[in-house]
KOLPABA-10156 format. One line per 4 residues: their letters; for each residue x, y, z of C-alpha. Coordinates in steps of 0.25 Angstrom, whole numbers. Each point is the difference from the previous one (the first is absolute). Layout:
A> X/Y/Z ~ ... $
//
This chain:
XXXX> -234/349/-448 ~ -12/3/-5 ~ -3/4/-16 ~ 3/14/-4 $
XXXX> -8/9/-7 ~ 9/1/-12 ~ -1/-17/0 ~ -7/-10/-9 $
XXXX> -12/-2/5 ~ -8/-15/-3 ~ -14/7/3 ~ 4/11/-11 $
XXXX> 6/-8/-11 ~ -4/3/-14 ~ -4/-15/-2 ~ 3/-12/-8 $
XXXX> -2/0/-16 ~ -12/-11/6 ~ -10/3/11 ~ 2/-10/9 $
XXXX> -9/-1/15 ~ 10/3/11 ~ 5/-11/9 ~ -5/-2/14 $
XXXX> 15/0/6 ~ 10/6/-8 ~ 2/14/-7 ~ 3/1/-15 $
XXXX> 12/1/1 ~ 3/-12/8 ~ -9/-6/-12 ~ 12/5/-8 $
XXXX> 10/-4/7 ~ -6/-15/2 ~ -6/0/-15 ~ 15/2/-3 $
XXXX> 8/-9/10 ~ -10/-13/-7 ~ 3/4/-13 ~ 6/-9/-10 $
XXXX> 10/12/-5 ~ 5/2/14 ~ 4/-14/1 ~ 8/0/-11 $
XXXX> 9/10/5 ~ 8/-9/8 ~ 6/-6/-12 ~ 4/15/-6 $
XXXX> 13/6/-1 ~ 2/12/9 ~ 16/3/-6 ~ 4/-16/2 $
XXXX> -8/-10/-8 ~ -8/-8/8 ~ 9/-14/-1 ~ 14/7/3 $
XXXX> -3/-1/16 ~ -12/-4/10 ~ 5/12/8 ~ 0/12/-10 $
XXXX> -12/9/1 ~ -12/-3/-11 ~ -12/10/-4 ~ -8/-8/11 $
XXXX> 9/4/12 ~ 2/14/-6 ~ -13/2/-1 ~ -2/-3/14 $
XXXX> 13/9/5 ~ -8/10/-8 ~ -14/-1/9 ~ 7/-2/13 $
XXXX> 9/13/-4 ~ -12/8/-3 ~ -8/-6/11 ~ 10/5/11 $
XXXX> -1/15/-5 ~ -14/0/-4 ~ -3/-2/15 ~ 10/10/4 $
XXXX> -9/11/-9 ~ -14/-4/3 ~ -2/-8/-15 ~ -7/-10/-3 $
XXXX> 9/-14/3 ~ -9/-8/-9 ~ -1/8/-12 ~ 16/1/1 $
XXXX> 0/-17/0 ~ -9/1/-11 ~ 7/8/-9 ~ 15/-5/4 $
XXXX> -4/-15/-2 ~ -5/2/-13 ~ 6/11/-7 ~ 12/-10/-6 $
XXXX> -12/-12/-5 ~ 3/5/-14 ~ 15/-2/0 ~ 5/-10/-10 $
XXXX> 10/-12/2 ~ 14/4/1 ~ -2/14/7 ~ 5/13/-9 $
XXXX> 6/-8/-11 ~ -14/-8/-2 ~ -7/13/0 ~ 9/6/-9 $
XXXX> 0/-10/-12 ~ -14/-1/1 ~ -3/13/-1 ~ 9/0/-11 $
XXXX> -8/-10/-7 ~ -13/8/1 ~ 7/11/-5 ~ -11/0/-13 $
XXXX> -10/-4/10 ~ -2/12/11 ~ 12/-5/7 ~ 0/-7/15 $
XXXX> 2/6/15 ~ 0/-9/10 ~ -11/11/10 ~ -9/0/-11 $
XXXX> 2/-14/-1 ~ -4/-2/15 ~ -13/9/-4 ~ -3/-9/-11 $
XXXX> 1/-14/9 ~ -9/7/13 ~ -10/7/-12 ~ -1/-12/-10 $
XXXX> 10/-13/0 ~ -2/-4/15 ~ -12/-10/-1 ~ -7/-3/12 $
XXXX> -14/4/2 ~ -13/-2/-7 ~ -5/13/-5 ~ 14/8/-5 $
XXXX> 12/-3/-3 ~ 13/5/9 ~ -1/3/16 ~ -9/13/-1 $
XXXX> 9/6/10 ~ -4/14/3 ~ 3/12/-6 ~ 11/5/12 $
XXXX> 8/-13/-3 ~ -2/0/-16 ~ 8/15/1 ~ 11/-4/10 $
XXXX> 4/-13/-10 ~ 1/10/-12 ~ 11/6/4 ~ 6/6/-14 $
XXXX> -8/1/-14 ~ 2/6/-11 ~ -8/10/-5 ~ -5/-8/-11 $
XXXX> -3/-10/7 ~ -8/8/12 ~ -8/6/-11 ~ -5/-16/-4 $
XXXX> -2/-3/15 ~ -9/11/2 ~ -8/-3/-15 ~ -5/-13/5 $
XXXX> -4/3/15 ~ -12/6/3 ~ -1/13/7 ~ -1/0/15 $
XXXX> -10/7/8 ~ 8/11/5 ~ 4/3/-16 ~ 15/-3/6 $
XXXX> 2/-9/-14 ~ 10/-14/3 ~ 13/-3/4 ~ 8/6/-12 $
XXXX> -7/11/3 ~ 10/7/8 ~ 10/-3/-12 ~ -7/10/-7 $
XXXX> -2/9/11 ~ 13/-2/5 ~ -6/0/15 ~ 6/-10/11 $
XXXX> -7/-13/4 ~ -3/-2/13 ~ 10/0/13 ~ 0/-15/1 $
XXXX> 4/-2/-15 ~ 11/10/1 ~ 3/-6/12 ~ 2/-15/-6 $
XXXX> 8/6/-13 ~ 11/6/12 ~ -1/-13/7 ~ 4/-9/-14 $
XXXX> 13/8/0 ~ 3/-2/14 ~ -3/-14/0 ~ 10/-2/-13 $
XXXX> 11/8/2 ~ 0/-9/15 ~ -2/-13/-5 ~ 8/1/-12 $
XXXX> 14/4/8 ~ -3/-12/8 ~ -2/-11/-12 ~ 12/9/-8 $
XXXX> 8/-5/13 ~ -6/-13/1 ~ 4/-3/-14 ~ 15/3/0 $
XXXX> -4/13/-11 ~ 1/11/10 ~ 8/1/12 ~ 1/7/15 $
XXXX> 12/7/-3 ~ -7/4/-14 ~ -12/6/7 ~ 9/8/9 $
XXXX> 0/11/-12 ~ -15/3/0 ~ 0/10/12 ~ -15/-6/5 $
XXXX> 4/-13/2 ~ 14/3/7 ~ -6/8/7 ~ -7/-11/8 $
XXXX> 10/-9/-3 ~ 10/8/9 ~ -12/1/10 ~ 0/-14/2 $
XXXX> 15/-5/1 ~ 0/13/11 ~ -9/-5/9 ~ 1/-15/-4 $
XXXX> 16/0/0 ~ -1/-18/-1 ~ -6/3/-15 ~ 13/1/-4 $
XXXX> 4/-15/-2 ~ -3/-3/-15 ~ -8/-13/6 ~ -10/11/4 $
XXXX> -1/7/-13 ~ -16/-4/-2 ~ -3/5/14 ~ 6/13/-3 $
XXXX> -5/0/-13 ~ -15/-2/6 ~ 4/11/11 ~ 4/10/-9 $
XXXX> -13/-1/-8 ~ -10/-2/9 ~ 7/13/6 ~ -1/8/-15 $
XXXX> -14/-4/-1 ~ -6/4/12 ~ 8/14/-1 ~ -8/1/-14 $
XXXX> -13/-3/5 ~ 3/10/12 ~ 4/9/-10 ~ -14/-1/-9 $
XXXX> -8/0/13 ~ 6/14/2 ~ 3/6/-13 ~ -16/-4/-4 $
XXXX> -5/4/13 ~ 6/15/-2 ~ -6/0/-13 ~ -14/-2/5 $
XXXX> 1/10/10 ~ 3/9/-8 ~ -9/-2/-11 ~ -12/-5/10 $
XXXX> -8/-8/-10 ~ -13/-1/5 ~ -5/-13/-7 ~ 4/-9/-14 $
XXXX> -3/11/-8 ~ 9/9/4 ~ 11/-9/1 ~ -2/-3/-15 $
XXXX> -1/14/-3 ~ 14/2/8 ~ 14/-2/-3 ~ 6/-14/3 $
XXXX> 0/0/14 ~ 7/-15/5 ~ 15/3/-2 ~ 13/0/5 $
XXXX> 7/10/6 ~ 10/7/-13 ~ 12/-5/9 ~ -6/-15/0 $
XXXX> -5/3/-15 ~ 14/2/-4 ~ 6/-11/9 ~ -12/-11/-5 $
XXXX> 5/5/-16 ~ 15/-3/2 ~ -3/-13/6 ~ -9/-3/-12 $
XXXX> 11/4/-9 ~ 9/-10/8 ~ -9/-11/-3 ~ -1/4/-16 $
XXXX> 14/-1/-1 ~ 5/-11/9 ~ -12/-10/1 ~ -9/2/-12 $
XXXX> 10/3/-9 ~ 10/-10/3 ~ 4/-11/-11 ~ -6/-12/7 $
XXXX> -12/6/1 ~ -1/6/-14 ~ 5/-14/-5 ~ -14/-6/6 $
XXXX> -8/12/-4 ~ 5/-1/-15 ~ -4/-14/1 ~ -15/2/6 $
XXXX> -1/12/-12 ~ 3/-10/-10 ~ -12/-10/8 ~ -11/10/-2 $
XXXX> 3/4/-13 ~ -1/-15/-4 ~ -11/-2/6 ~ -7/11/-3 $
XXXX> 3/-3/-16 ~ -4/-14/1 ~ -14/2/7 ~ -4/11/-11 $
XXXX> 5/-10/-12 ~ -7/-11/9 ~ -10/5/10 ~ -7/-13/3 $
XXXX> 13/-5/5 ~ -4/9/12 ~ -9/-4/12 ~ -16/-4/-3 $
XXXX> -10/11/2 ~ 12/13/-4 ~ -5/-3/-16 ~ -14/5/7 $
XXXX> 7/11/5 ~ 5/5/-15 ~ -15/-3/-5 ~ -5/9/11 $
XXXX> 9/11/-2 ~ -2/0/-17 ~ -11/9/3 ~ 6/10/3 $
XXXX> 16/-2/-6 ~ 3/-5/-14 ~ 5/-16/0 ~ 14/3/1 $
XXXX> -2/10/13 ~ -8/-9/7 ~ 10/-12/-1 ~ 11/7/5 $
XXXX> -7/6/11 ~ -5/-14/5 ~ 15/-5/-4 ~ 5/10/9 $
XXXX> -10/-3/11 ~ 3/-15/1 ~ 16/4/-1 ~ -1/9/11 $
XXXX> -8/-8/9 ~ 10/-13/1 ~ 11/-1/10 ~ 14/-2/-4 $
XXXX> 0/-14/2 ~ -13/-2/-10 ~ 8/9/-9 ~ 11/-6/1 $
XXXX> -8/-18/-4 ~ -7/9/-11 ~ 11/5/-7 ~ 8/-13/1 $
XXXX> -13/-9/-6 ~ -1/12/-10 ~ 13/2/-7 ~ 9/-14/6 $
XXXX> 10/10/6 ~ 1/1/17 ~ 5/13/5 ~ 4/5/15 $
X> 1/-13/5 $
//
């Protein structure tokens, strides 16, 4: 299909914070979606908790693989409305790089910790790695991505925090200020970033019923309360009658999802197509001027928030699973406390980091933030070694 007017368009991207030549085969944003792919950030995904810490099973979904589900999700319905596929990649493979080890829990004791400090939010945080941390190129630190991806991976900010985005970038050309501008304006970001925020919550709500199932949490016959999922379940032991032995429990399992998720992406396609219709937004600019416009259909809205509500109660609530988070809170408030009392215990070259930032912040501020920076960016497992050769204690082996 080709690109609509109302689209992302490479040619017409506000730029990158650096001019860079363009290259001879790709367009920016395929440079953003490689720039990300080959970063050290996106690696470490693969050992980051999505709900199950990374060492409780190989099967269970990490914030690598969710991260893919997330750009092949987006991909499919950017096609289907004429956006640009590569922008949606760009954006859906990096907007968790600032997540911290141990999912929601890690987050939350470390924002916790810099309480004093301007706080932690893990889309800021995936700013801060492809603006500043990431270090791969000569001439500036972070991946320069353009301005189109920078917007979609910034997904919430506060507005305090979107007025200290926009008083350290420079203007651009069109006067359009940068991407906590819209913060302040309260104006919509482009259809491929409102695109990749509905394609996270599809991917989740889907992959954490299977790994809720797969780990003995949640069950099939749980599920059958949340109208969305039986709905499909029901479709499937109609027309697949030999589901019904419980020896077939994961194929049914994988029917009714797969069957959920495409009804969802159906659903987008068609609620959002509607939508454009009939606000016919002639180019970018209208569509950020416009009310979000990539949705569900209320009926599917209200069936996506009772599933959610499910998953809250059953899965991210349930004791085993607030047993291991208690424990990872503990973690990063210990390792938080010990690399501010000590931080040369951390990493070679993040001292550097806190000298550089003592221009602008106090001692104490410039420490936590670095402190922060080094805690978010380890995997659960490096979390885990540190804070046993820190304080002698192993937890959630």
């Amino acid at each position: 299909m080709p690109l609509a007017v109302y689209a992302s368009d490479p040619a017409r991207s506000r730029g990158r914070r650096h001019a860079e030549p363009p290259a001879p085969t790709r367009s920016d944003f395929q440079r953003d979606r490689d720039r990300v792919i080959h970063c050290s950030a996106f690696r470490r995904l693969v050992y980051k908790t999505q709900v199950f810490l990374n060492h409780e099973g190989d099967l269970f979904r990490t914030r690598l693989t969710h991260s893919l589900e997330v750009a092949q999700l987006g991909r499919s319905i950017a096609r289907a409305l004429g956006l640009h596929e590569d922008l949606v990649e760009a954006i859906a493979l990096s907007h968790d790089l600032g997540h911290t080890p141990f999912g929601h829990a890690g987050q939350d004791a470390l924002n916790d910790c810099m309480a004093d400090f301007g706080g932690f939010e893990h889309n800021l945080q995936s700013l801060r790695i492809v603006d500043q941390l990431e270090e791969r190129y000569p001439d500036f630190d972070g991946l320069n991505l353009t301005f189109e991806t920078r917007e979609g991976i910034l997904k919430h900010c506060a507005h305090k925090s979107a007025l200290l985005i926009e008083a350290g970038e420079p203007v651009h050309a069109d006067g359009g200020g940068d991407v906590g501008r819209r913060f302040l304006e309260r104006t919509q970001p482009s259809l491929e970033a409102q695109l990749c925020n509905l394609a996270d919550e599809i991917a989740y709500n889907a992959h954490d019923i299977d790994d809720g199932v797969r780990s003995g949490l949640i069950t099939i016959e749980q599920l059958e309360s949340v109208s969305l999922f039986k709905q499909y379940l029901d479709q499937t032991r109609l027309r697949h009658p030999h589901l019904g032995d419980t020896s077939q429990d994961r194929r049914l399992l994988y029917e009714s999802i797969r069957q959920m998720l495409s009804a969802q992406v159906y659903d987008v396609i068609d609620a959002t197509g509607r939508q454009l219709l009939n606000t016919a937004p002639e180019d970018v600019r209208a569509v950020r001027a416009a009310p979000a416009l990539v949705q569900f259909s209320e009926p599917m809205r209200r069936a996506s928030i009772e599933l959610k509500q499910f998953l809250l109660r059953n899965l991210y609530r349930h004791p085993q699973v607030m047993a291991t988070t208690n424990q990872a809170r503990r973690m990063v408030r210990d390792l938080f406390i010990a690399y501010m009392d000590a931080p040369r215990s951390m990493q070679p070259g993040f001292a550097a980091r806190s000298e550089a930032l003592r221009q602008n912040l106090d001692e104490l501020q410039a420490r936590a933030r670095v402190v922060a920076d080094f805690i978010a960016g380890m995997t659960d497992r490096f979390a885990m070694r540190e804070h046993e050769r820190i304080t002698g204690e192993r937890l959630l082996t």
